[in-house]
C-alpha positions as CSV (number, residue, x, y, z in Angstrom):
1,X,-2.5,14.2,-2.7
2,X,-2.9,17.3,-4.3
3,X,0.9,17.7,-5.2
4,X,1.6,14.2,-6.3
5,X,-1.5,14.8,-8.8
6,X,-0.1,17.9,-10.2
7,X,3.4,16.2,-10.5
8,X,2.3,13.0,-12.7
9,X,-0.3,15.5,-15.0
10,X,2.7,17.5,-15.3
11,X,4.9,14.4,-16.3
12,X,2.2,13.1,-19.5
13,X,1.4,17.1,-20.5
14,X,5.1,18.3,-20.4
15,X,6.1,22.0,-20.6
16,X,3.3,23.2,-22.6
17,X,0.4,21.7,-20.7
18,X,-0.8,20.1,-24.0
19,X,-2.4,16.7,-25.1
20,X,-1.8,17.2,-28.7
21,X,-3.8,14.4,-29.9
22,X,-7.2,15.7,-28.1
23,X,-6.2,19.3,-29.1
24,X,-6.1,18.1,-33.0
25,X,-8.7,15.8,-33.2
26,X,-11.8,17.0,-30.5
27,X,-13.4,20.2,-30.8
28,X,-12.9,22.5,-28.0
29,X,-16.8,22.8,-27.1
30,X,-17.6,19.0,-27.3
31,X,-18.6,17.2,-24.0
32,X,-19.1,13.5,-23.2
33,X,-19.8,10.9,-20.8
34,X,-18.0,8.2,-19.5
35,X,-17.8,5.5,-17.1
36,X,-14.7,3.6,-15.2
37,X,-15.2,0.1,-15.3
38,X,-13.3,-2.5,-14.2
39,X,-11.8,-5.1,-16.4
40,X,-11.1,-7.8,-13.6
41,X,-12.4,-9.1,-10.1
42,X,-11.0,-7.0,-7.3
43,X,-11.0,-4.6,-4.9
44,X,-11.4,-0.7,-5.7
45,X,-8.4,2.0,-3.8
46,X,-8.0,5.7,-4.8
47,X,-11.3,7.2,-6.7
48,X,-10.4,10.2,-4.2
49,X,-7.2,10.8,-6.4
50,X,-8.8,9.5,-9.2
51,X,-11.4,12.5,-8.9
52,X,-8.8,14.8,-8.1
53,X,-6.8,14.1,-11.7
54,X,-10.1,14.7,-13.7
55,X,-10.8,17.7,-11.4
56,X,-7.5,19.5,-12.0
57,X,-7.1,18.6,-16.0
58,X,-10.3,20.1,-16.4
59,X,-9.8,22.9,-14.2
60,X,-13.4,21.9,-12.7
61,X,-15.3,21.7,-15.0
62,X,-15.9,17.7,-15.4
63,X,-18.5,16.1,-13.3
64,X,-17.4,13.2,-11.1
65,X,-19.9,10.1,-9.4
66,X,-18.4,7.4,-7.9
67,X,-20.7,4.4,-8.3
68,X,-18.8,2.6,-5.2
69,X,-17.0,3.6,-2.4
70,X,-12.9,2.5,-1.8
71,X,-13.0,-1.3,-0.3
72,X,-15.7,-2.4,-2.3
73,X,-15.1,-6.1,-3.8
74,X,-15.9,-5.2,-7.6
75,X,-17.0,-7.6,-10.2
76,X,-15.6,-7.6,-14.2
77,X,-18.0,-5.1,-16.0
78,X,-19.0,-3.3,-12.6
79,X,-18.9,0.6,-13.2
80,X,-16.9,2.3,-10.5
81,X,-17.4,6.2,-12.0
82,X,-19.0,8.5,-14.2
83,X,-17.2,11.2,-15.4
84,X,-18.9,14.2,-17.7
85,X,-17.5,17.4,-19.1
86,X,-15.8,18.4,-21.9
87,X,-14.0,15.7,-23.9
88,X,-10.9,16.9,-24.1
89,X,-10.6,16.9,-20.6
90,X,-11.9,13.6,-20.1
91,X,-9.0,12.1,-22.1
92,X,-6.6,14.2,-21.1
93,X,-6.9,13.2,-17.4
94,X,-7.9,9.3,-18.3
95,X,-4.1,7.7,-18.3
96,X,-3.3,9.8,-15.3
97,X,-6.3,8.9,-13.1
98,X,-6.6,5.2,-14.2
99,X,-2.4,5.1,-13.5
100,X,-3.5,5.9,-10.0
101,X,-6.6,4.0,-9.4
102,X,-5.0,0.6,-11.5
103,X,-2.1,0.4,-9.2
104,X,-3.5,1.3,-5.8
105,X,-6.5,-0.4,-6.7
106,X,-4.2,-3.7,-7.5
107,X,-2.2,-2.7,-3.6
108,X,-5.8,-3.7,-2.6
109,X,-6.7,-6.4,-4.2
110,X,-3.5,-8.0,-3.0
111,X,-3.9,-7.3,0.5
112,X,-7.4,-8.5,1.0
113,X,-5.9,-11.6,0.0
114,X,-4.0,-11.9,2.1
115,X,-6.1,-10.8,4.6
116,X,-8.4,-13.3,3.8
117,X,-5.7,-15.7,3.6
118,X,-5.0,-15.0,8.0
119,X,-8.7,-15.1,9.0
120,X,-9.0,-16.4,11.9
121,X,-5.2,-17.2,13.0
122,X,-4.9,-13.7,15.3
123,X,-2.2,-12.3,12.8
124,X,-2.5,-9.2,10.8
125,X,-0.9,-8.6,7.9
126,X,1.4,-5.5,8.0
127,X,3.4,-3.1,4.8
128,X,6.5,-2.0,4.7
129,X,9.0,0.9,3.5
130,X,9.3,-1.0,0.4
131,X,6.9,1.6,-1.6
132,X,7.0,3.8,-4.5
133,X,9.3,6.7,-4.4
134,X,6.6,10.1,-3.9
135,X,3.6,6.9,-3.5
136,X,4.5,5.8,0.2
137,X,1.0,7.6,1.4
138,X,-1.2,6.5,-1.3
139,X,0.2,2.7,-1.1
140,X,0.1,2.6,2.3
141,X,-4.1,3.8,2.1
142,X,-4.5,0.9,-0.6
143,X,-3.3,-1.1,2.0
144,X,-5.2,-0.3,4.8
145,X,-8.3,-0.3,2.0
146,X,-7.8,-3.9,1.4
147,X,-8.1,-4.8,5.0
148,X,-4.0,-4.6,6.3
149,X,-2.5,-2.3,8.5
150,X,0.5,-0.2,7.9
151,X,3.6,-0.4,9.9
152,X,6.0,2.5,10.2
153,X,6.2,5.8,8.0
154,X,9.3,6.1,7.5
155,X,13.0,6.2,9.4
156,X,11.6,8.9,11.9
157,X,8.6,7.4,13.7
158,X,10.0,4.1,14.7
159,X,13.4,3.0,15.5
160,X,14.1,-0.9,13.6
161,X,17.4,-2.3,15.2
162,X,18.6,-4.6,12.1
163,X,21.7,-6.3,11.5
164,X,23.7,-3.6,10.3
165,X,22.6,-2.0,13.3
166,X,23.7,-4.7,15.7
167,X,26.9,-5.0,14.4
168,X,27.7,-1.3,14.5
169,X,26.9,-0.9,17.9
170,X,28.1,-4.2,19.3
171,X,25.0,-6.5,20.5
172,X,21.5,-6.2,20.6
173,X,21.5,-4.5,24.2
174,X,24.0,-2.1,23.1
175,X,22.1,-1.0,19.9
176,X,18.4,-0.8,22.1
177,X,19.8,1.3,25.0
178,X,21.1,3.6,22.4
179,X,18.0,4.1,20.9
180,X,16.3,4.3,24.4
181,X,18.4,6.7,25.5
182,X,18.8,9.2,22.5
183,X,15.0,8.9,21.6
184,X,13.1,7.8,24.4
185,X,9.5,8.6,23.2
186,X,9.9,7.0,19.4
187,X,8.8,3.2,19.6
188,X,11.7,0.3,19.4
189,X,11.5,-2.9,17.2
190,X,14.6,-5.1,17.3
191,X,14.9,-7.6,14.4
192,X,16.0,-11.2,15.5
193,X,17.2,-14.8,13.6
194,X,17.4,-17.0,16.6
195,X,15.8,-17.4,19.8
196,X,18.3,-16.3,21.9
197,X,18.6,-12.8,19.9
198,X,15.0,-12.5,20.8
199,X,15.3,-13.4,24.4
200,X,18.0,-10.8,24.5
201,X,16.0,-8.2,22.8
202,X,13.4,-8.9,25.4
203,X,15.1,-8.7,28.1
204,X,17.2,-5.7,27.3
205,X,13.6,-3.8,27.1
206,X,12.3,-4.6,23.4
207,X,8.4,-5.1,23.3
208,X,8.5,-5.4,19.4
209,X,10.3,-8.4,17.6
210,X,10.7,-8.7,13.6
211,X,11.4,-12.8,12.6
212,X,13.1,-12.4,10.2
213,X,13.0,-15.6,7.7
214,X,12.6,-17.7,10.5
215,X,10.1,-21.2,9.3
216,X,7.0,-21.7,11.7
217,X,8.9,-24.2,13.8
218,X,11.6,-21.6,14.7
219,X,8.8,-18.9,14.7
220,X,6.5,-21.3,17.6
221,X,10.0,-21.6,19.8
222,X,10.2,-17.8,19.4
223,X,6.9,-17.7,20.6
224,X,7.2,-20.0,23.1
225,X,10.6,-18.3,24.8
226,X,9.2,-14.5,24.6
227,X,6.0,-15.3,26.4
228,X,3.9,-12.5,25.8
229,X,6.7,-9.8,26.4
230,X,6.8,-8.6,22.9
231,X,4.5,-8.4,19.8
232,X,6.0,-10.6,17.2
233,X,5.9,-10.0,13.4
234,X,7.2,-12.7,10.4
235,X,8.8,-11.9,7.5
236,X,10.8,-12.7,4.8
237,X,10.1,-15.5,2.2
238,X,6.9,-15.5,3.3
239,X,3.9,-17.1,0.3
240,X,0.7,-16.5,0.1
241,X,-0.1,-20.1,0.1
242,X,1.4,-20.4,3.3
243,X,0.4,-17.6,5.1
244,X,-2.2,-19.4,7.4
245,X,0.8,-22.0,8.3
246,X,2.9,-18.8,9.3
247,X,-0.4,-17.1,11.3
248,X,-1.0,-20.0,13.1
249,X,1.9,-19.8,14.6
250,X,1.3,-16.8,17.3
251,X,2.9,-13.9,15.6
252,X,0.7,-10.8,15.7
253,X,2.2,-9.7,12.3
254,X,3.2,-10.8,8.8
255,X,5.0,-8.1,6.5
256,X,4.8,-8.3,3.0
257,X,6.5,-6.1,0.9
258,X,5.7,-7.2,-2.1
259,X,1.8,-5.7,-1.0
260,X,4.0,-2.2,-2.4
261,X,6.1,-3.2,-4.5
262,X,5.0,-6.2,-6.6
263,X,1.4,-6.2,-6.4
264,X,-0.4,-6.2,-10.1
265,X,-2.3,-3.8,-11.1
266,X,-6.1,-3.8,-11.1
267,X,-7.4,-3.7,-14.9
268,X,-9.5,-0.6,-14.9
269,X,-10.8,1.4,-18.4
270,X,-12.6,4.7,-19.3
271,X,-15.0,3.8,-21.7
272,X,-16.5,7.1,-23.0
273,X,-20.2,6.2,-23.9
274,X,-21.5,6.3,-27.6
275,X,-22.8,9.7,-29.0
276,X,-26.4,9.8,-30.0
């Protein structure tokens, strides 16, 4: 976390280290107060890294107090922080720290939505790789935050036979003995469009099916054929407004990229308090 903070405060102070406008206009001894409020209903992800930004733009020397903790539901007006220390340092952290807290806070927000939205139909819903270049860790906390779990890392801790896959190898079987054989510890999901790919998958070994834009008709036959022998996720095309439709249908899992990559952001502000 530390590293990803020092990259983005490098990116808004460039080579000099400088906020010129807080240099030129606040003297170097003046301190305030101020508090993080949110502008909008949601749910709060990341006053960790929020913390950390103030910390390391004032070199620590600003005070921090979260007012809630990550996974809170927050209401418009609701203070979330209280940062003190010198002024300078207080703006000169404030785009960097609400850049982070805005969007992971949003990631949240989004997901307990969704959560919300599978209550009670046995399905979770589930992230993907489609993250933030340098943000894949933070996104995928925001996620779990607002109540979803995160699915793979990355290309390296599980193997996900697609298409492309299971044309370059041959067929399905071909593509999971592969796999089996050159890594046999690193868990195997094979992504099917009909029922008979997934019986085939099944069969040849697979324990993990990805649905991919199949409708909940197709996803209940799926269901129905596999039997228990793998866990079964949805995705693609898949609407918020429909997601109970979708859960009710068996799977264990829904993805949803667009938890990473097209959630909005929570509206968050410092609002430094008024001097006496």
């Amino acid at each position: 976390m530390r590293s990803i903070v020092e990259r983005a405060l490098a990116e808004d102070l460039g080579p000099d280290g400088l906020d010129v406008t807080s240099v030129a206009t606040i003297p170097a001894g003046q301190t305030d107060v101020g508090d993080l409020v949110a502008r909008a209903d949601g749910v709060v992800a990341g006053l960790a890294v929020a913390a950390l930004v103030f910390e390391i733009a004032s070199t620590g020397t600003v005070a921090w107090a979260a007012k809630v903790p990550d996974g809170d539901r927050v209401a418009r007006g609701e203070v979330l922080a209280t940062v003190e220390g010198p002024t300078r340092a207080l703006l000169t952290a404030e785009r960097t720290a609400l850049n982070f807290l805005c969007h992971l806070s949003g990631v949240a927000t989004h997901t307990r939505a969704w959560a919300e939205a599978l209550a009670g139909t046995g399905a979770t819903v589930l992230d993907t790789r489609k993250t933030t270049p340098g943000l894949r860790e933070l996104e995928k906390y925001a996620v779990r935050v607002g109540g979803g779990t995160n699915k793979r890392m990355g290309l390296y801790d599980v193997a996900m036979i697609k298409d492309n896959h299971k044309l370059a190898a041959g067929s399905i079987t071909a593509a999971y003995r592969r796999v089996r054989e050159a890594f046999p510890d690193v868990p195997v999901q094979v992504e099917v469009t009909t029922v008979a790919e997934a019986v085939e998958a099944v069969e040849a070994g697979a324990t993990f099916l990805l649905c991919d834009n199949m409708p909940p008709p197709l996803l209940r036959e799926v269901v129905a054929a596999v039997g228990g022998r793998a866990e079964l996720e949805a995705t693609g095309g898949l609407t918020l407004d429909r997601a109970g439709d979708y859960g009710a249908t068996g799977v264990n899992y829904l993805s949803v990229g667009a938890l990473t990559h097209s959630s909005p952001i929570l509206d968050i502000a410092l609002d430094l308090r008024p001097r006496q």
